[in-house]
Backbone bond lengths (Angstrom), bond angles and torsions (degrees), N, CA, C in turn:
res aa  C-N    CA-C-N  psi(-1)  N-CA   C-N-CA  omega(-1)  CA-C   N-CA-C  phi
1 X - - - 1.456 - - 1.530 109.59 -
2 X 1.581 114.83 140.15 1.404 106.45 178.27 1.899 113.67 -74.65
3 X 1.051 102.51 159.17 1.303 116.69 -165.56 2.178 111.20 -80.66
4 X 0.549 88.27 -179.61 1.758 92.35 -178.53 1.521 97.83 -78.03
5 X 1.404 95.30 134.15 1.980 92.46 162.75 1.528 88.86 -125.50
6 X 1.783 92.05 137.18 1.612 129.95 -12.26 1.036 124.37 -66.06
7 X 1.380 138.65 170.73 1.521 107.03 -172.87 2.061 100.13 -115.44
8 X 0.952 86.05 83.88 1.771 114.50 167.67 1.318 127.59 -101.08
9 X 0.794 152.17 61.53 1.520 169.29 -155.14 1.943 95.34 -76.94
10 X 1.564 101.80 119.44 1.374 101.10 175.57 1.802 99.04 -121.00
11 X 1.603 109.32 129.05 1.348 109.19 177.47 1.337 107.16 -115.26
12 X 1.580 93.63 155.32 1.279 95.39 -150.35 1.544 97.96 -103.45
13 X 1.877 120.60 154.52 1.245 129.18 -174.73 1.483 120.03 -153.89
14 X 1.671 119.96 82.10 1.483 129.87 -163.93 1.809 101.21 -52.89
15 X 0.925 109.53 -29.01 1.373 112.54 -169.84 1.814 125.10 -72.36
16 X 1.593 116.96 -22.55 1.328 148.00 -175.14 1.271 89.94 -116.91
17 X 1.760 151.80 -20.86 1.604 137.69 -161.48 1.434 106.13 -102.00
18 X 1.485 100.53 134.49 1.312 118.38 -167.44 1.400 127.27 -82.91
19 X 1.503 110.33 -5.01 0.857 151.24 167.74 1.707 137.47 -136.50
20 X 1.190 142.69 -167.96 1.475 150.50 174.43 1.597 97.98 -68.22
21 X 1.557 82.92 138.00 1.894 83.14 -176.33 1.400 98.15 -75.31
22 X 1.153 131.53 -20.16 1.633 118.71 170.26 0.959 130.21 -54.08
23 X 1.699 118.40 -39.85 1.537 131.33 -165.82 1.266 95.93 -93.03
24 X 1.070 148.07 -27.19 1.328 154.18 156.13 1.641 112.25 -44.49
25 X 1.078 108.18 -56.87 1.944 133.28 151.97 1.557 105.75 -43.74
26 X 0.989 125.39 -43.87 1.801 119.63 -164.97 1.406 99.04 -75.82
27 X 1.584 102.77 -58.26 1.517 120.45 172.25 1.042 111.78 -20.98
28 X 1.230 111.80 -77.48 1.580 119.50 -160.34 1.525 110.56 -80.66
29 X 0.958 124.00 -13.18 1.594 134.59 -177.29 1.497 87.25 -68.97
30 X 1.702 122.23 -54.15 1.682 116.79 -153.80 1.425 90.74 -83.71
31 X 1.409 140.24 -31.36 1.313 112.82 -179.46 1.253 125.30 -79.06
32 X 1.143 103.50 -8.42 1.796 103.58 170.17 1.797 111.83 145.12
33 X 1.049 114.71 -13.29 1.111 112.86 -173.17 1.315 111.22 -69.48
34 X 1.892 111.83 152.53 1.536 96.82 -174.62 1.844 100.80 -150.30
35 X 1.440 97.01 35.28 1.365 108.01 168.37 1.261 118.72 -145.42
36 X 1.078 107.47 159.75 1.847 108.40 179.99 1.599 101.98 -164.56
37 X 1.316 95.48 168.56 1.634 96.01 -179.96 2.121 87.55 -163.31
38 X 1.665 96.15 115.39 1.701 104.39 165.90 1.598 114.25 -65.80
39 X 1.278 108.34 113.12 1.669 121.86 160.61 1.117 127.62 -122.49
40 X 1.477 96.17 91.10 1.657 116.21 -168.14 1.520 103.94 -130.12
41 X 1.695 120.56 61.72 1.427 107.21 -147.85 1.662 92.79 -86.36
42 X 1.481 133.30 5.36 1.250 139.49 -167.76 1.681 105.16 -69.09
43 X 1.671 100.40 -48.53 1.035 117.23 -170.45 1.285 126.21 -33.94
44 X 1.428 161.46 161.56 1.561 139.28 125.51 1.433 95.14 -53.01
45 X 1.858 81.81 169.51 1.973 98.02 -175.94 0.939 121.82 -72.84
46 X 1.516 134.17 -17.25 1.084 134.01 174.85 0.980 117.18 -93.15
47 X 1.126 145.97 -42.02 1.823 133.87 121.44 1.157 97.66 4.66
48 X 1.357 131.34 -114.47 1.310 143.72 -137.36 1.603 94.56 -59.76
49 X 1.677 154.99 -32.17 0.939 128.57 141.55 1.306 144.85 -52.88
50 X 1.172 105.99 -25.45 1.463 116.22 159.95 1.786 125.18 -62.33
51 X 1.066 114.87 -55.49 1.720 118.08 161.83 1.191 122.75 -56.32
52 X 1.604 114.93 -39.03 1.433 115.49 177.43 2.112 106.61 -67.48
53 X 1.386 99.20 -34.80 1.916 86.70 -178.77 1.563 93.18 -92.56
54 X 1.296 104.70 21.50 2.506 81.21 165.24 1.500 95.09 -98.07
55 X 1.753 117.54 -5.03 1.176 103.39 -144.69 1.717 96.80 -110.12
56 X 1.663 105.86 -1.66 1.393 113.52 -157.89 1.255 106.86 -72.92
57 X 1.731 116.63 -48.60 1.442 135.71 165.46 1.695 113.04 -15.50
58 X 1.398 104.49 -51.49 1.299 114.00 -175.05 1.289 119.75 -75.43
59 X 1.354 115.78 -52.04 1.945 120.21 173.05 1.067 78.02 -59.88
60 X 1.473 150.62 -116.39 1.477 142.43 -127.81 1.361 118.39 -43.50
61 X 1.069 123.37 -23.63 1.650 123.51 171.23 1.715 90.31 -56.81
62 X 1.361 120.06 -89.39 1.132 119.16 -178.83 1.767 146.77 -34.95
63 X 1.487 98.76 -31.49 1.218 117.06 -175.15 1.234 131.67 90.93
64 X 1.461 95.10 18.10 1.979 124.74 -171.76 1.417 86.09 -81.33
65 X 1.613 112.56 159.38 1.760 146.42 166.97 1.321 89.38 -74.58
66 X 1.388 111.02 160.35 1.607 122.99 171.55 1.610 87.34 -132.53
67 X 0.879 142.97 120.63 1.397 141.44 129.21 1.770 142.53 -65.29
68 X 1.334 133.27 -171.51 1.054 111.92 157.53 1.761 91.32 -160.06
69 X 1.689 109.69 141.33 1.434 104.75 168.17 1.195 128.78 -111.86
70 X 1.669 119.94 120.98 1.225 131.68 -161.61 1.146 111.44 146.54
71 X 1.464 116.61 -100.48 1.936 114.52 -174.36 0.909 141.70 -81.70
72 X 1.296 166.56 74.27 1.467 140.48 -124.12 1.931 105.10 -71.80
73 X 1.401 102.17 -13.85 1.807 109.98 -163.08 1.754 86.45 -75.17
74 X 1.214 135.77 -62.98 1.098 133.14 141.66 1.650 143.37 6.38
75 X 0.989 114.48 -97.49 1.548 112.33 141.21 1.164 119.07 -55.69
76 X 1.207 130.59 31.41 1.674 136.89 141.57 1.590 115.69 -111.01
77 X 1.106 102.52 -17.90 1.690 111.26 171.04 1.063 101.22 -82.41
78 X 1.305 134.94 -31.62 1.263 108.13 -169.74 1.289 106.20 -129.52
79 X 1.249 105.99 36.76 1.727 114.59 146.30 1.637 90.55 58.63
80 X 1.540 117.59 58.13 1.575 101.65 164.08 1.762 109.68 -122.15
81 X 1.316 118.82 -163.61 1.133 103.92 -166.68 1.799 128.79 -103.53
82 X 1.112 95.11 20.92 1.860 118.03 -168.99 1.774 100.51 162.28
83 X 1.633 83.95 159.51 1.117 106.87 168.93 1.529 108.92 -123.93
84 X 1.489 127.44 141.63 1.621 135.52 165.53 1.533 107.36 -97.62
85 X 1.723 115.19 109.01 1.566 118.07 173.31 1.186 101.14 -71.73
86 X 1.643 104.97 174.68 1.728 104.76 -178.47 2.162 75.34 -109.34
87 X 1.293 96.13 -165.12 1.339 130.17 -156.12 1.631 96.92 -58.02
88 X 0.961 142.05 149.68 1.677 142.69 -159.06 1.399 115.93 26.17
89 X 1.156 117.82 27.82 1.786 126.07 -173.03 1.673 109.01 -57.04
90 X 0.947 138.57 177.18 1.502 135.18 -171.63 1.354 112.47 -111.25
91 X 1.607 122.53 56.87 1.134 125.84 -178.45 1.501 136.99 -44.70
92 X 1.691 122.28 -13.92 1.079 130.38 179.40 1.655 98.82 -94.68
93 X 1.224 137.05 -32.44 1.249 133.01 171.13 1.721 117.84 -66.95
94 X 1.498 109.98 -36.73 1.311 102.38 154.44 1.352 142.60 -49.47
95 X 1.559 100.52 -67.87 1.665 93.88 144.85 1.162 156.29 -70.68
96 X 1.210 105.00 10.70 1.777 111.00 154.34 1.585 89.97 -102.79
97 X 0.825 150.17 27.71 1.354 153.13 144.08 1.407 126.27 -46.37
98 X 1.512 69.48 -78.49 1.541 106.46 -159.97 1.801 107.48 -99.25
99 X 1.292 116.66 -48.62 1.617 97.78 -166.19 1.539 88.41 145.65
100 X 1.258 95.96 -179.07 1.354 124.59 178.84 1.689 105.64 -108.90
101 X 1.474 116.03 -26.35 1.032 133.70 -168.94 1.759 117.89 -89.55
102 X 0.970 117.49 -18.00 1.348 127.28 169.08 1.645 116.94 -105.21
103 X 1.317 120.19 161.66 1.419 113.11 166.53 1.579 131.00 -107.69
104 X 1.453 96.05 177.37 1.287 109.95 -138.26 1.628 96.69 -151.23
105 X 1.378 117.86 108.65 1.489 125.64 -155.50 1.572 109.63 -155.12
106 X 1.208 114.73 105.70 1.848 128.42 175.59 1.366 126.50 -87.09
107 X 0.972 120.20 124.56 1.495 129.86 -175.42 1.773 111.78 -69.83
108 X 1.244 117.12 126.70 1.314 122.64 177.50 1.343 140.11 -143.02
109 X 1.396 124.54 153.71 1.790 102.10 179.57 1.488 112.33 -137.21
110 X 1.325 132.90 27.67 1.254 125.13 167.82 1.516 113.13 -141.82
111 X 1.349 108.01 165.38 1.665 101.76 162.83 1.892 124.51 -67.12
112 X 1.345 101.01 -6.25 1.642 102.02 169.41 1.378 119.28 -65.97
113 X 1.302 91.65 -43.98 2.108 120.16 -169.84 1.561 87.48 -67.48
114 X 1.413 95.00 -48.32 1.810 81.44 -161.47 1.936 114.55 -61.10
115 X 1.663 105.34 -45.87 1.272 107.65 -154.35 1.854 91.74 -66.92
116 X 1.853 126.84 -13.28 1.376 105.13 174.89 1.848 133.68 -94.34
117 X 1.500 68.45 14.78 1.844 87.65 -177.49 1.923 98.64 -53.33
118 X 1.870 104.67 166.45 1.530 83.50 -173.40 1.798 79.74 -142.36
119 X 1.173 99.51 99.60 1.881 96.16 155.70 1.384 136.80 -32.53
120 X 0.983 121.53 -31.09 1.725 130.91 146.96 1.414 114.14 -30.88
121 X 1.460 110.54 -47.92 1.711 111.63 -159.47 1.364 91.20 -116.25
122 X 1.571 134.48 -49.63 1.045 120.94 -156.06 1.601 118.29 -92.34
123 X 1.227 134.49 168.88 1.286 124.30 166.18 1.719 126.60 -120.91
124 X 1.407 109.44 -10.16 1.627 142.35 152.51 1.268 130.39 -151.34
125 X 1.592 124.93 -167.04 1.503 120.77 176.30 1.344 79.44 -155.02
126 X 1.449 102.38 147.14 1.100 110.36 148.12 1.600 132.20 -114.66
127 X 1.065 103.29 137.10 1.681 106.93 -175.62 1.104 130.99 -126.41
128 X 2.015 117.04 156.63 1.484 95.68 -147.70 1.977 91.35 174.04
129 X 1.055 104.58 -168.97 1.422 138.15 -57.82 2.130 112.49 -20.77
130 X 1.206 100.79 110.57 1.215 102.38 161.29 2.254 124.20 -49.58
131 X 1.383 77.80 -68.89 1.499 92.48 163.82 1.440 118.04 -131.68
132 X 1.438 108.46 178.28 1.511 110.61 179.70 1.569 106.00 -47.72
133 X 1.214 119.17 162.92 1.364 101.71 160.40 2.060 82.92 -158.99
134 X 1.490 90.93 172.23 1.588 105.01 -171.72 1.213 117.97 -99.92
135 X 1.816 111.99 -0.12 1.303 109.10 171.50 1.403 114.27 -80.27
136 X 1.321 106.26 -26.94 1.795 99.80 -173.26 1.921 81.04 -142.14
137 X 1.250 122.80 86.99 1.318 135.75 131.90 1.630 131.12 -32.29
138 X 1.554 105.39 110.50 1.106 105.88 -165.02 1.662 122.99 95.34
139 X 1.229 93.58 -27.33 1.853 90.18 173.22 1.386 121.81 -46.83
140 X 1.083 137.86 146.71 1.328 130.20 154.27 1.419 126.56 146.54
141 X 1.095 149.09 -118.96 1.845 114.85 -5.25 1.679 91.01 -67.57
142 X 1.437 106.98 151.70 1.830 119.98 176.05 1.510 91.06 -74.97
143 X 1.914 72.91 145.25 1.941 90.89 -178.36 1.463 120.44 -68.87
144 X 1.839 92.88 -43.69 1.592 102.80 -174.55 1.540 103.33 91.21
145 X 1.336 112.60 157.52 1.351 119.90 172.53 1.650 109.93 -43.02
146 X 1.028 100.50 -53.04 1.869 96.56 -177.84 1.377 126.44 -53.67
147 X 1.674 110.56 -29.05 1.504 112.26 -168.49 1.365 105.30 -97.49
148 X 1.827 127.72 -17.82 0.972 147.95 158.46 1.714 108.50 -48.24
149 X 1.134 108.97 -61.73 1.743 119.18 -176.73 1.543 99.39 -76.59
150 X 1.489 148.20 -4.85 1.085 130.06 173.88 1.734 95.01 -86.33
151 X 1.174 116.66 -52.58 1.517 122.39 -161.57 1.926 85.94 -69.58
152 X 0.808 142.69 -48.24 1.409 118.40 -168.94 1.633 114.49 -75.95
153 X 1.429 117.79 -28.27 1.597 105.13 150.89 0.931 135.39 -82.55
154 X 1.597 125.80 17.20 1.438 138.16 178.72 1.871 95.70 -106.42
155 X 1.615 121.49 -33.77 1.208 94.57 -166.77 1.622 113.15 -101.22
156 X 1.368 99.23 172.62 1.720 104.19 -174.29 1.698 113.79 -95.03
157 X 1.470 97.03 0.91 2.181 102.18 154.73 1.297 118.28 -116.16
158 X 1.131 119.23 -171.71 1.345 124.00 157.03 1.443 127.86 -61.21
159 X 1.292 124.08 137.41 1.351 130.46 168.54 1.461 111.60 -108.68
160 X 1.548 88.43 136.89 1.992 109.32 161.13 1.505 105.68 -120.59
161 X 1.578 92.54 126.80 1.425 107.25 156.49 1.599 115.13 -77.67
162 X 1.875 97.26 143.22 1.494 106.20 -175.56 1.329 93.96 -136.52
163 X 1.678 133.47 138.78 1.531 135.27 150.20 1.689 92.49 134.71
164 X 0.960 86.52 106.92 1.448 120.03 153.91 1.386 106.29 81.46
165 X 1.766 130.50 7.34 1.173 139.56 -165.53 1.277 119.82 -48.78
166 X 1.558 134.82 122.76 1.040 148.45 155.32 1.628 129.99 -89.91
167 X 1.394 151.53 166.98 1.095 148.04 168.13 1.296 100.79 -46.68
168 X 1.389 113.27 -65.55 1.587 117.08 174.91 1.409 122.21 -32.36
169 X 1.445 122.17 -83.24 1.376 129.84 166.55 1.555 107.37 -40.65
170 X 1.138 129.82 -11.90 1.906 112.07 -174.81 1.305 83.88 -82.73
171 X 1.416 130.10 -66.81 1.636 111.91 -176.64 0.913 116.85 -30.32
172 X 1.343 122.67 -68.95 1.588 127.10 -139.82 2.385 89.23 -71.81
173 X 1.342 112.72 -40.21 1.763 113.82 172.41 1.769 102.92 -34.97
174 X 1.115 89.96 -44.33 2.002 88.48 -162.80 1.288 110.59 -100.63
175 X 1.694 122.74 -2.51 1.782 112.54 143.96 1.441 89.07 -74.28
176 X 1.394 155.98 -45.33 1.412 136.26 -175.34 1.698 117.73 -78.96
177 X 1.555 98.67 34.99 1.508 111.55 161.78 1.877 99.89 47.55
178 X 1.121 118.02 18.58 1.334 109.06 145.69 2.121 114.23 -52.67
179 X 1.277 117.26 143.65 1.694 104.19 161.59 1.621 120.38 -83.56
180 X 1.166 90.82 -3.60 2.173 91.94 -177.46 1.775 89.01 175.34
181 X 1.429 86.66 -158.47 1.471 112.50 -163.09 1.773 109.47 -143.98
182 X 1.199 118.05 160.34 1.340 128.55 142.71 1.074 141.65 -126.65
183 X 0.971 138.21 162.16 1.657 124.88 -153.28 1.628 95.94 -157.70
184 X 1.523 118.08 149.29 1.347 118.78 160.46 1.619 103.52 -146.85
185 X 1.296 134.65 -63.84 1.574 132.33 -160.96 1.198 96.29 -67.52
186 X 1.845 143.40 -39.55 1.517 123.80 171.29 1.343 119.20 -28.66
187 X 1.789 109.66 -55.54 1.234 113.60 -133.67 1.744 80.66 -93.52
188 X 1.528 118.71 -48.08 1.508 109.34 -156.62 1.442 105.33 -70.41
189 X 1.183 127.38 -25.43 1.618 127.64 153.94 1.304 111.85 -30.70
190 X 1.330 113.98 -68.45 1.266 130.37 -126.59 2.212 94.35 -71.34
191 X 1.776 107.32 135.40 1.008 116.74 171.41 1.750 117.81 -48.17
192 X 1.159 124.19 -36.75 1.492 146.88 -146.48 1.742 99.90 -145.15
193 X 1.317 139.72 48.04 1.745 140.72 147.25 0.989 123.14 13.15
194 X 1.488 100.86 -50.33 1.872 113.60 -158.01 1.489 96.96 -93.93
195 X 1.470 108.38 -21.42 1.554 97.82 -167.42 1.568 100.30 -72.27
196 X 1.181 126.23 -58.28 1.185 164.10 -158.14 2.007 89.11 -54.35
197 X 1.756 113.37 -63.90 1.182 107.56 -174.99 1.605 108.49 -65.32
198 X 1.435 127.95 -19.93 1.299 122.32 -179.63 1.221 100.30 -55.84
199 X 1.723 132.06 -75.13 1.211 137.10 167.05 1.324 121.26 -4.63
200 X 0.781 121.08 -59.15 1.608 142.77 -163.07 1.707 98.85 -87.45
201 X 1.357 132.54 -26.82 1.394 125.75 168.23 1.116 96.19 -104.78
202 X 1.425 167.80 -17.85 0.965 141.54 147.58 2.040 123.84 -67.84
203 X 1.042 112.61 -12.66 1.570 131.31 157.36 1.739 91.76 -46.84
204 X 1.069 106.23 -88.03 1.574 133.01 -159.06 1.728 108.55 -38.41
205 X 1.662 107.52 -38.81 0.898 107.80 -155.82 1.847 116.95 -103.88
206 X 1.626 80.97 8.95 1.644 98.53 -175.95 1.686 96.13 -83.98
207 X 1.549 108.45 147.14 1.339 116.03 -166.91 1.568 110.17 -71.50
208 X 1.571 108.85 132.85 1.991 103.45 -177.23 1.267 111.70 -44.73
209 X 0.732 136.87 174.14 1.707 146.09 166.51 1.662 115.76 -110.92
């Protein structure tokens, strides 16, 4: 399945957001963003279905993906449009889950992970820690542009870089043949969302070099 344009993936984190994960959601919906994925794995499940459909109203105004990261049984309750596994996640149960029609995206960190990804089931990976980043301190060691561009010519989907992403670094990810990025502690920090996601789609959309 083709991916969101642009393909910016904002995840979401009540715990780092400076605000309502909705208004944070509106934000970024009007500046352009047209993906998201709920990561609230703290939550109970019915929680986390419950926030994900206050939040649906809003991507569908726009025409944004709603995701959710963690269950696929989950993001089937609540009728959203993919689920993101974390790292050995059960990608063939997702997609018999879910469809052919929704997505379906695994979390990863090496060129091993990457070269066994399987296009059949999956529809991206995301990979990471690119750089340090302050949402998850200590993660890593970060790949860096180089370890980023090995895993995206090693795998058989698309790759997003995640960790520590800036406007800056989203360029420089996609001269390292990353296809996009994801981002969460920039944006849910950030005083101003929308400003922050403009950045980050105008990053993307500046020509590779």
């Amino acid at each position: 399945m083709r991916l969101p344009d642009p393909a910016l993936l904002l995840i979401t984190d009540r715990r780092q957001a400076r605000m309502p994960i909705a208004d944070i959601v509106e934000a970024a919906c009007a500046a352009g963003c047209r993906w998201f994925s709920l990561r609230e794995k703290d939550l109970p499940a019915q929680e986390q279905v419950a926030l994900a459909k206050s939040l649906r109203p809003i991507t569908r105004r726009f025409g944004a993906r709603l995701m959710l990261h963690g269950d696929a049984g989950l993001a089937e309750a609540a009728d959203l449009d993919g689920v993101h596994l974390p790292a050995g996640g059960d990608a063939a149960r997702a997609r018999a889950l879910l469809g052919s029609e929704r997505l379906v995206g695994l979390s990863i960190h090496n060129v091993t992970e990457a070269a066994k990804l399987d296009p059949a089931l999956l529809d991206y990976a995301i990979a990471g820690p690119a750089h340090e980043t302050e949402s998850k301190p200590g993660h890593g060691p970060a790949l860096g542009e180089t370890g980023i561009a090995a895993i995206a010519s090693e795998a058989p989907v698309p790759i997003l870089a995640i960790g520590g992403i800036t406007a800056d670094l989203a360029r420089r990810m996609l001269t390292g043949r990353a296809a996009g990025v994801a981002v969460m502690g920039s944006v849910m920090r950030s005083s101003a969302p929308g400003e922050e996601i403009k950045r980050l789609i105008a990053a993307l959309a500046a020509p590779v070099q």
